[in-house]
HTML snippet that shows the backbone in 3Dmol.js (N, CA, C, O; Angstrom):
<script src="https://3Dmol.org/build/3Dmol-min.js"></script>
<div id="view" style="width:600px;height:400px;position:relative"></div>
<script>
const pdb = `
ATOM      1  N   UNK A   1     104.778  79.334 199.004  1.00  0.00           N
ATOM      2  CA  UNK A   1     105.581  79.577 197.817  1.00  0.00           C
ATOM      3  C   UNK A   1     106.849  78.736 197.874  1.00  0.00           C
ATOM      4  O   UNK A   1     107.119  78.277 198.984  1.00  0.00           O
ATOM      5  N   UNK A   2     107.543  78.501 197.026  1.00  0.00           N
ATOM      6  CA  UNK A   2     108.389  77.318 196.736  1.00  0.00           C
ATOM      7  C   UNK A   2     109.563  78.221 195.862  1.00  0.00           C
ATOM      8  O   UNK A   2     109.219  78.745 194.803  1.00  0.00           O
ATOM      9  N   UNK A   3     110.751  78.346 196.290  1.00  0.00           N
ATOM     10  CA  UNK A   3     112.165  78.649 195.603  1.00  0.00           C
ATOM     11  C   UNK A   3     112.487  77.844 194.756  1.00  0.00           C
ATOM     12  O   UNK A   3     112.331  76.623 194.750  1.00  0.00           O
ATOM     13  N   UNK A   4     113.089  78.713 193.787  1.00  0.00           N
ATOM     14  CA  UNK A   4     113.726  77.890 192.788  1.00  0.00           C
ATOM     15  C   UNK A   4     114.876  78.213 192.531  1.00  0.00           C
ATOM     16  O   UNK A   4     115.043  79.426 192.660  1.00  0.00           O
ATOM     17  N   UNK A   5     116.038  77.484 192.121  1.00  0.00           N
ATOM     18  CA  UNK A   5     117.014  78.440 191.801  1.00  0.00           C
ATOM     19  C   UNK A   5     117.749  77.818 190.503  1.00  0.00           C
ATOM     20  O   UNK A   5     117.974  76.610 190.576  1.00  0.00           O
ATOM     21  N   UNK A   6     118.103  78.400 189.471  1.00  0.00           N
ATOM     22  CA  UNK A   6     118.479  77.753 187.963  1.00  0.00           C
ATOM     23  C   UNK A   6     120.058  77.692 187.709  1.00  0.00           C
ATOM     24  O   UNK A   6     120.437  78.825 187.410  1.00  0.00           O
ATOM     25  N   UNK A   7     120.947  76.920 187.721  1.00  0.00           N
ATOM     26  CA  UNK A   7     122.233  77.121 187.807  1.00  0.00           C
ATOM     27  C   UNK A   7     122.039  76.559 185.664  1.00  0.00           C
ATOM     28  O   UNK A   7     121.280  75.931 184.925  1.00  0.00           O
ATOM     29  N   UNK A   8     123.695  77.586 185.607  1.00  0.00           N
ATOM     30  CA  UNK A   8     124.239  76.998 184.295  1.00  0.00           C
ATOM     31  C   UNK A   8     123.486  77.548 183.261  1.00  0.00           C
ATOM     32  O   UNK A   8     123.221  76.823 182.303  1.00  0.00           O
ATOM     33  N   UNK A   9     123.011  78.944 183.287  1.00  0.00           N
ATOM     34  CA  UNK A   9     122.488  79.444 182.623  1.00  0.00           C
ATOM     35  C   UNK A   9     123.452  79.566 181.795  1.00  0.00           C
ATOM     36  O   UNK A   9     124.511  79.059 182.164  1.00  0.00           O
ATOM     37  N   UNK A  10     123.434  80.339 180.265  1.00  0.00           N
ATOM     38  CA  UNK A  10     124.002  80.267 179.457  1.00  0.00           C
ATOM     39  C   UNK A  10     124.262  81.911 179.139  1.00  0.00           C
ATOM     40  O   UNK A  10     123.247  82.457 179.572  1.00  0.00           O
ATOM     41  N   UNK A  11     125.187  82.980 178.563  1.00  0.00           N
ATOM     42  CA  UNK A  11     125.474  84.053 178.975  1.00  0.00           C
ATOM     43  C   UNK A  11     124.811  84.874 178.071  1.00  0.00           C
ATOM     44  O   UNK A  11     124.699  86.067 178.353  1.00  0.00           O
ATOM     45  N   UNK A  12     124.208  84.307 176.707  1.00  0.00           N
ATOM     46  CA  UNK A  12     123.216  84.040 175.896  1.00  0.00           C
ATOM     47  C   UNK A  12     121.748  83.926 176.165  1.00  0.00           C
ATOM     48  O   UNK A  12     120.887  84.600 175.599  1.00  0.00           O
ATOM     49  N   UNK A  13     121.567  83.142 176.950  1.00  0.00           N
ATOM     50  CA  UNK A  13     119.973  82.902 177.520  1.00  0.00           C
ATOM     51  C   UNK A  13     119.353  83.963 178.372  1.00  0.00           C
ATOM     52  O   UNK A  13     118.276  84.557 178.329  1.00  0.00           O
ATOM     53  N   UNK A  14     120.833  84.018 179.493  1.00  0.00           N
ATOM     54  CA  UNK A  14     120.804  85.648 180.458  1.00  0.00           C
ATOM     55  C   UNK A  14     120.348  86.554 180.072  1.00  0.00           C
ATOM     56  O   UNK A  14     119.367  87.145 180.521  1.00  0.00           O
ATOM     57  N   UNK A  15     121.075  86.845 179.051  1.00  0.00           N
ATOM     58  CA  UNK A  15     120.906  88.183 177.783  1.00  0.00           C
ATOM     59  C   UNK A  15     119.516  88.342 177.352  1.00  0.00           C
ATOM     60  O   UNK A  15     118.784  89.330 177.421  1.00  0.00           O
ATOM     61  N   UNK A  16     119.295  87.124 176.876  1.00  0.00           N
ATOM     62  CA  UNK A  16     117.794  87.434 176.179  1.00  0.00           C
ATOM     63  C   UNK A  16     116.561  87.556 176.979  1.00  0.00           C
ATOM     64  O   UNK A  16     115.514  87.985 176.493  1.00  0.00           O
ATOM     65  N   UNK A  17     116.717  87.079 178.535  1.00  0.00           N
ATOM     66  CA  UNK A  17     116.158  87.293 179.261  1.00  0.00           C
ATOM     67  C   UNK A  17     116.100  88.329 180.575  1.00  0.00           C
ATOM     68  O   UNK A  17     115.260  88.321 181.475  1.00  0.00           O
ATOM     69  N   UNK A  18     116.975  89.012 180.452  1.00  0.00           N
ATOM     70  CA  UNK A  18     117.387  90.218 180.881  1.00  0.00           C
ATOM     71  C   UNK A  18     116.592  91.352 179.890  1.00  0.00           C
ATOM     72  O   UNK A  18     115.930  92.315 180.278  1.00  0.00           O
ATOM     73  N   UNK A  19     116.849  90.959 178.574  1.00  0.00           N
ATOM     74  CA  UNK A  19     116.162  91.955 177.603  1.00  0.00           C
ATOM     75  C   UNK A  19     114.665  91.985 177.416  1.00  0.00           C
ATOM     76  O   UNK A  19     113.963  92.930 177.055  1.00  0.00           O
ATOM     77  N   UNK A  20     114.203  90.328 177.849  1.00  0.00           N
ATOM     78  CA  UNK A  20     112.759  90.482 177.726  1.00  0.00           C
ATOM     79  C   UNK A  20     112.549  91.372 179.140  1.00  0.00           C
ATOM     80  O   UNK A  20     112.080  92.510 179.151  1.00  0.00           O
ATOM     81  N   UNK A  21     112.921  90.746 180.140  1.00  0.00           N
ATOM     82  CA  UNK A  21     112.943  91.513 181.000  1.00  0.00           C
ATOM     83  C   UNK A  21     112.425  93.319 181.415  1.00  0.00           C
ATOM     84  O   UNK A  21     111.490  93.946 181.913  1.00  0.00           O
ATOM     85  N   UNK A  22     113.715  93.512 180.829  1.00  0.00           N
ATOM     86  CA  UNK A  22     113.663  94.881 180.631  1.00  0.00           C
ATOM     87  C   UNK A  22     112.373  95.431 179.936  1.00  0.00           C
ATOM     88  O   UNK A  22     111.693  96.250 180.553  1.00  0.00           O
ATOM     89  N   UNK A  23     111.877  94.888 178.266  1.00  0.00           N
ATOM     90  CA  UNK A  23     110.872  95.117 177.678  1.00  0.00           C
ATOM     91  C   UNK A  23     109.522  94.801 178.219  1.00  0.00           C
ATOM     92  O   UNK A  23     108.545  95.012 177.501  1.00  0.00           O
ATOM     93  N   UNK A  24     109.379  94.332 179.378  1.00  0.00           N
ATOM     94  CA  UNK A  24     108.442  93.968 180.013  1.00  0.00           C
ATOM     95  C   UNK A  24     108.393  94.880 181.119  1.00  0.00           C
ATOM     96  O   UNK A  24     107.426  95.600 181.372  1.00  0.00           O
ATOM     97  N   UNK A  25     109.338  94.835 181.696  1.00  0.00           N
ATOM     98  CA  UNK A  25     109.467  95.842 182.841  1.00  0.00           C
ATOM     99  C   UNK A  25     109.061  95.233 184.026  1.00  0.00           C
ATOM    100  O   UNK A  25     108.279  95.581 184.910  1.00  0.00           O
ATOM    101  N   UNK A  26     109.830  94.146 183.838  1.00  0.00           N
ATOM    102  CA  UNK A  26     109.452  92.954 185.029  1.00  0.00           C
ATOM    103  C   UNK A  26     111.333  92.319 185.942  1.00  0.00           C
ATOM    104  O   UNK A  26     112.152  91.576 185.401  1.00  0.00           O
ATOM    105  N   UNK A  27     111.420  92.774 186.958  1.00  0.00           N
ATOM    106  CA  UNK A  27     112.189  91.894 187.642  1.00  0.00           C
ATOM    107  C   UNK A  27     112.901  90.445 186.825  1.00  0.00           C
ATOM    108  O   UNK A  27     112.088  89.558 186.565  1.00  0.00           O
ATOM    109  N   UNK A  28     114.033  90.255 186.518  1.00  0.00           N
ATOM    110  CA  UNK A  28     114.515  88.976 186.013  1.00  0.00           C
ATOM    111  C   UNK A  28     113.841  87.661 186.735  1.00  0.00           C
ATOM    112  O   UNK A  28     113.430  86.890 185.868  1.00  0.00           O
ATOM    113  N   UNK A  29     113.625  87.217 187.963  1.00  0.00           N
ATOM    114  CA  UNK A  29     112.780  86.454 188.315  1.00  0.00           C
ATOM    115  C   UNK A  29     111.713  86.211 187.600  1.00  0.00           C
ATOM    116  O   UNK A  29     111.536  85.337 186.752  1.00  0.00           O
ATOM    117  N   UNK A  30     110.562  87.552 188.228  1.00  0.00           N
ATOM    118  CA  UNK A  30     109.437  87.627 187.780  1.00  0.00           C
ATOM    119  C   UNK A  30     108.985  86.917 186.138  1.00  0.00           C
ATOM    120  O   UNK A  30     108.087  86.128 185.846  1.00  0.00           O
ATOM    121  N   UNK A  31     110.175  87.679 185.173  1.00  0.00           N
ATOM    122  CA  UNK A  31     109.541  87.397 183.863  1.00  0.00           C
ATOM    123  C   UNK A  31     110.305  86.330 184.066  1.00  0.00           C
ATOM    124  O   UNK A  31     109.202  86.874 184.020  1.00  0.00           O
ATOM    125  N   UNK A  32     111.073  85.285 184.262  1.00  0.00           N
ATOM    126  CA  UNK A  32     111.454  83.644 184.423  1.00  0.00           C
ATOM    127  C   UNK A  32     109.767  83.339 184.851  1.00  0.00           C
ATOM    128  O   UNK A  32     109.265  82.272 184.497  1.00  0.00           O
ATOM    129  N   UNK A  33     109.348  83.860 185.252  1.00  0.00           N
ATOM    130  CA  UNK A  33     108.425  82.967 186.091  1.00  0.00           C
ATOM    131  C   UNK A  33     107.149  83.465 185.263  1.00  0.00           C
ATOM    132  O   UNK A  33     106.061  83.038 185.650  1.00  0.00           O
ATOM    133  N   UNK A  34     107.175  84.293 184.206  1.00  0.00           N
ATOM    134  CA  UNK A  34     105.831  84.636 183.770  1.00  0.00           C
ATOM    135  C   UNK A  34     106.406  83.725 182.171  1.00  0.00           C
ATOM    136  O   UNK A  34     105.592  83.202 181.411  1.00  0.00           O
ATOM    137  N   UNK A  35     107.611  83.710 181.978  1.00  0.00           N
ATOM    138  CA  UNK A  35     108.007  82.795 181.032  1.00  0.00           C
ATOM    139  C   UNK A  35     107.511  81.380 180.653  1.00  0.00           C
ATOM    140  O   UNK A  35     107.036  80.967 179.595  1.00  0.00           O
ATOM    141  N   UNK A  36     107.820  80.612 182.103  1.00  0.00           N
ATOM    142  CA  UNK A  36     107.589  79.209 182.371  1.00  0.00           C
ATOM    143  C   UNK A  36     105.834  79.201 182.342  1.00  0.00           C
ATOM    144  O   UNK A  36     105.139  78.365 181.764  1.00  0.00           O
ATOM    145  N   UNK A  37     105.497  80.032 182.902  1.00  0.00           N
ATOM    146  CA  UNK A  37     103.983  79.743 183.309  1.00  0.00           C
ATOM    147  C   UNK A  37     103.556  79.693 181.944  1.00  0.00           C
ATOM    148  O   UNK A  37     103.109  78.652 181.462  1.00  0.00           O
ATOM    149  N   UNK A  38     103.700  81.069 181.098  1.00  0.00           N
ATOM    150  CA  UNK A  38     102.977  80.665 180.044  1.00  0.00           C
ATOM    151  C   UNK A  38     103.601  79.104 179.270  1.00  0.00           C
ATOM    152  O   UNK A  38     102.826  78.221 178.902  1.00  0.00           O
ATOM    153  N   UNK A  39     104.934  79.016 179.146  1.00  0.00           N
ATOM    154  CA  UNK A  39     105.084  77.927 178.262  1.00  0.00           C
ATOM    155  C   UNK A  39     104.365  76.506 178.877  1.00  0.00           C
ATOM    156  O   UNK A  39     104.353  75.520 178.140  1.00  0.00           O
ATOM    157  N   UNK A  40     103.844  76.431 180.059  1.00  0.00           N
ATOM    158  CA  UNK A  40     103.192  75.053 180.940  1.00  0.00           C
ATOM    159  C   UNK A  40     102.062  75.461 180.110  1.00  0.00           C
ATOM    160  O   UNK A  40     101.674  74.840 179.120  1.00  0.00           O
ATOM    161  N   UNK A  41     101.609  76.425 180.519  1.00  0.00           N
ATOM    162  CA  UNK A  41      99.901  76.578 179.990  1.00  0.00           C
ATOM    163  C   UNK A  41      99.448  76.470 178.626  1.00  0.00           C
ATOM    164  O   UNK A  41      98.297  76.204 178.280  1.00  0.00           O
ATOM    165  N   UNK A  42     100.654  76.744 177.712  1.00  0.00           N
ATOM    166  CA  UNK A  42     100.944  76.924 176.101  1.00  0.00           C
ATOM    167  C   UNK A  42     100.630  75.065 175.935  1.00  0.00           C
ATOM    168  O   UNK A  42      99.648  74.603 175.354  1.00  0.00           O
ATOM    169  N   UNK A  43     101.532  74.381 176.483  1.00  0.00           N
ATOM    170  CA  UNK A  43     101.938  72.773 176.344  1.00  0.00           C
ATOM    171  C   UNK A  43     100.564  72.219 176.427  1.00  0.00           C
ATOM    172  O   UNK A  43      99.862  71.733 175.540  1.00  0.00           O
ATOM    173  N   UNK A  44     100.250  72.471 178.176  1.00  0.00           N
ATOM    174  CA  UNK A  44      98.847  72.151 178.391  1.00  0.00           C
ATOM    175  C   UNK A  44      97.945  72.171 177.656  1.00  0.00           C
ATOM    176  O   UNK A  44      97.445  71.078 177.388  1.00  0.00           O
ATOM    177  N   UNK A  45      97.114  73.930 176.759  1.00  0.00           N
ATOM    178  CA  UNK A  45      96.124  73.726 175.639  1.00  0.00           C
ATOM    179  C   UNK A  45      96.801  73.293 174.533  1.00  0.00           C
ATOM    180  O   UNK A  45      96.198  73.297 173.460  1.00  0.00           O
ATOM    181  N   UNK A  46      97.630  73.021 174.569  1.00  0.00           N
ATOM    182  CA  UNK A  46      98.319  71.879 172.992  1.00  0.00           C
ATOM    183  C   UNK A  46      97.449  70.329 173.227  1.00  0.00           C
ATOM    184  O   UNK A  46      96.668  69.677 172.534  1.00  0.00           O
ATOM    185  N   UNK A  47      97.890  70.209 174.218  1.00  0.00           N
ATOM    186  CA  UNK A  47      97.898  68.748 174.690  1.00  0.00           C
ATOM    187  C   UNK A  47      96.396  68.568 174.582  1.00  0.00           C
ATOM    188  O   UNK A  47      95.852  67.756 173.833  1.00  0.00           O
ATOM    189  N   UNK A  48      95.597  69.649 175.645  1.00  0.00           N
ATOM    190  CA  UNK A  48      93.766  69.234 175.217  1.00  0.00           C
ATOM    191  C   UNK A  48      93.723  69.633 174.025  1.00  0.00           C
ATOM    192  O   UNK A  48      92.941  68.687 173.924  1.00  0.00           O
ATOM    193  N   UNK A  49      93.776  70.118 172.924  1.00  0.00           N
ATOM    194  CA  UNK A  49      93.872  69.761 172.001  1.00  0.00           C
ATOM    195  C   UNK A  49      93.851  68.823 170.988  1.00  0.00           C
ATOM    196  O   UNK A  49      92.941  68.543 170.207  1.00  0.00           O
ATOM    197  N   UNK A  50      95.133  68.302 171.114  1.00  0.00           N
ATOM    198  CA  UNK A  50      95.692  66.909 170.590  1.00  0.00           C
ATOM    199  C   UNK A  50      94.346  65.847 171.259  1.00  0.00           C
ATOM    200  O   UNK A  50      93.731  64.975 170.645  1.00  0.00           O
ATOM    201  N   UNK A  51      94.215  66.177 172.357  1.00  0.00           N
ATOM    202  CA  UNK A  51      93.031  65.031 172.938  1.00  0.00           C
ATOM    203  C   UNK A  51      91.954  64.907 172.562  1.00  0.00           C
ATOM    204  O   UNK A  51      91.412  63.811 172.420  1.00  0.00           O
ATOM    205  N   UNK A  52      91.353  66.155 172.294  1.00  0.00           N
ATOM    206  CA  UNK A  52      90.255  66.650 171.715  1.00  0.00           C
ATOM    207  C   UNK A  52      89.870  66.216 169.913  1.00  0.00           C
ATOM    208  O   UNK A  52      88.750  65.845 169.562  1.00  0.00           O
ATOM    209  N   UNK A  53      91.099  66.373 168.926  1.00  0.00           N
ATOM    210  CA  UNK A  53      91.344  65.766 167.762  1.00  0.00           C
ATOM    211  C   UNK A  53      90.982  64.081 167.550  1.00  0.00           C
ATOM    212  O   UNK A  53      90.344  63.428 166.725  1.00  0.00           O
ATOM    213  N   UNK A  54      91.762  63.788 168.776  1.00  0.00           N
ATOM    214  CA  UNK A  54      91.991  62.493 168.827  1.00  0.00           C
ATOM    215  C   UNK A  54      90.658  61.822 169.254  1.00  0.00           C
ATOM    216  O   UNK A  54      90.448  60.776 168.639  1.00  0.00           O
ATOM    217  N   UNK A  55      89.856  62.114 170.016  1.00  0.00           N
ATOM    218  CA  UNK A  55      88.761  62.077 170.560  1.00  0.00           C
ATOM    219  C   UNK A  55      87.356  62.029 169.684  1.00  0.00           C
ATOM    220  O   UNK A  55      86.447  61.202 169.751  1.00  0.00           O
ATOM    221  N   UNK A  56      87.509  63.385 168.704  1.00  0.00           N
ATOM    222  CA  UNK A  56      86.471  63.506 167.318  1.00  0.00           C
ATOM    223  C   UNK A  56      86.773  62.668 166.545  1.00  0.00           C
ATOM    224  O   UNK A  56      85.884  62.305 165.774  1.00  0.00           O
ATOM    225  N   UNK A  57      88.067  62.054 166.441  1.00  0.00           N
ATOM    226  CA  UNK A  57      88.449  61.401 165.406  1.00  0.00           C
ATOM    227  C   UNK A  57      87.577  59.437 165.688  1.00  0.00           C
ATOM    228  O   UNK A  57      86.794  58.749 165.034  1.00  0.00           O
ATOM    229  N   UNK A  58      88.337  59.273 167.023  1.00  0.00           N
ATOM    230  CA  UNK A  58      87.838  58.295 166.968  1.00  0.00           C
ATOM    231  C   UNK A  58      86.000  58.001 167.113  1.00  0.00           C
ATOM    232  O   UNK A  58      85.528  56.904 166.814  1.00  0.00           O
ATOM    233  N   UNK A  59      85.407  58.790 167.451  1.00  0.00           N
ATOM    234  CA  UNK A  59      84.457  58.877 167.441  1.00  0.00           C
ATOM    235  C   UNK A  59      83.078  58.979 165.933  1.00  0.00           C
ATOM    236  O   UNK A  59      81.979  58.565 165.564  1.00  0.00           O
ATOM    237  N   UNK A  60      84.106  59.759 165.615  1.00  0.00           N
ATOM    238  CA  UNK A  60      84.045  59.566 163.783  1.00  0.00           C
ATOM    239  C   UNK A  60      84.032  58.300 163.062  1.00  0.00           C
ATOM    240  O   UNK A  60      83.164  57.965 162.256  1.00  0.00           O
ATOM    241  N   UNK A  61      85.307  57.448 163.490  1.00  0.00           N
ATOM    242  CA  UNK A  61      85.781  56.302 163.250  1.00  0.00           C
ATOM    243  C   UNK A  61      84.721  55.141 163.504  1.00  0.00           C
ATOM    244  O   UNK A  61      84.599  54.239 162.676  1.00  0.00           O
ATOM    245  N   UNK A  62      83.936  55.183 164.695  1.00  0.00           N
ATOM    246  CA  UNK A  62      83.293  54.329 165.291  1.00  0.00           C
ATOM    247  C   UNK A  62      81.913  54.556 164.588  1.00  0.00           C
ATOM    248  O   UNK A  62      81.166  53.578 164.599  1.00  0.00           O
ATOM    249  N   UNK A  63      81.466  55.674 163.990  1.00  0.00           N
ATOM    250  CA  UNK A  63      80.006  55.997 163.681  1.00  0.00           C
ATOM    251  C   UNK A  63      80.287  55.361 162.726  1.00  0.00           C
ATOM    252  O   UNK A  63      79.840  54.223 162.873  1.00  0.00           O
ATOM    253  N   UNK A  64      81.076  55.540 161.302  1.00  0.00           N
ATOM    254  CA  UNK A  64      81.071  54.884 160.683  1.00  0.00           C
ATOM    255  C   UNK A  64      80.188  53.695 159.943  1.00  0.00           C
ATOM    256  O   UNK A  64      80.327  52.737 160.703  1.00  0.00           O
ATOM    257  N   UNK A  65      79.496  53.349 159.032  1.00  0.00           N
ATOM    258  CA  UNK A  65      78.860  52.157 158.803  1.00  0.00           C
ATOM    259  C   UNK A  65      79.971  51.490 158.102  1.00  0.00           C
ATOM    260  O   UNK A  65      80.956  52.021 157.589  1.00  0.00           O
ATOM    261  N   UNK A  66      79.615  50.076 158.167  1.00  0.00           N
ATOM    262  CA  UNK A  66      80.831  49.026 157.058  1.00  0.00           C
ATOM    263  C   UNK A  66      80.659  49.843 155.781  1.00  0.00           C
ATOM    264  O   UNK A  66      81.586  50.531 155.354  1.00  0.00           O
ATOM    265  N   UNK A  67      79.356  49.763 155.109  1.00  0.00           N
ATOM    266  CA  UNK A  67      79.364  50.414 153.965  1.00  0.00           C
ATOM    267  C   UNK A  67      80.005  51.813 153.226  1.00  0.00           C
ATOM    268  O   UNK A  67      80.401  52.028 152.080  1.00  0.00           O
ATOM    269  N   UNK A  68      79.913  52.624 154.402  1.00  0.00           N
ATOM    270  CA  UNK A  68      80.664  53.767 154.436  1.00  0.00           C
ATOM    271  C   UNK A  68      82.735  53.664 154.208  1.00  0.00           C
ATOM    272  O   UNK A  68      83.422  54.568 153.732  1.00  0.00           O
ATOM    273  N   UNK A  69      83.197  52.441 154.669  1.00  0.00           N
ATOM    274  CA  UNK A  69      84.621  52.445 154.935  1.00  0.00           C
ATOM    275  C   UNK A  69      85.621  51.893 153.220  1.00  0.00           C
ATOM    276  O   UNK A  69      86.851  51.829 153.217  1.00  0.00           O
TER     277      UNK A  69
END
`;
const viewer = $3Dmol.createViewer("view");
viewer.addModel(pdb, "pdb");
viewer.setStyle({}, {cartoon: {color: "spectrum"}});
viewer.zoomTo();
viewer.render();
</script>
């Protein structure tokens, strides 16, 4: 396991994460860390996604006949 430690939080950000916190019923760490995970994993199926679009698309592109364009 690997430490982290976040300086310059904002007294604002604290707050709202203290409150998710609380509504979760998770340790301030913990929900930092169930926070981040989901937002990596959120980015991540964005991204296959976007690849996936991009992927049908060009593939689309290529079937194509001249006559068709």
């Amino acid at each position: 396991m690997h430490t982290i430690h976040i300086r310059n939080v904002s007294d604002e950000l604290f707050e709202k994460l203290s409150e998710s916190s609380k509504y979760s019923h998770r340790s301030i760490a913990r929900e930092a860390l169930v926070l981040l995970r989901d937002a990596l994993d959120a980015n991540a199926n964005e991204m296959l996604k976007r690849r996936r679009i991009i992927h049908d698309m060009d593939s689309y592109r290529y079937s194509l006949k001249l006559d068709e364009i």
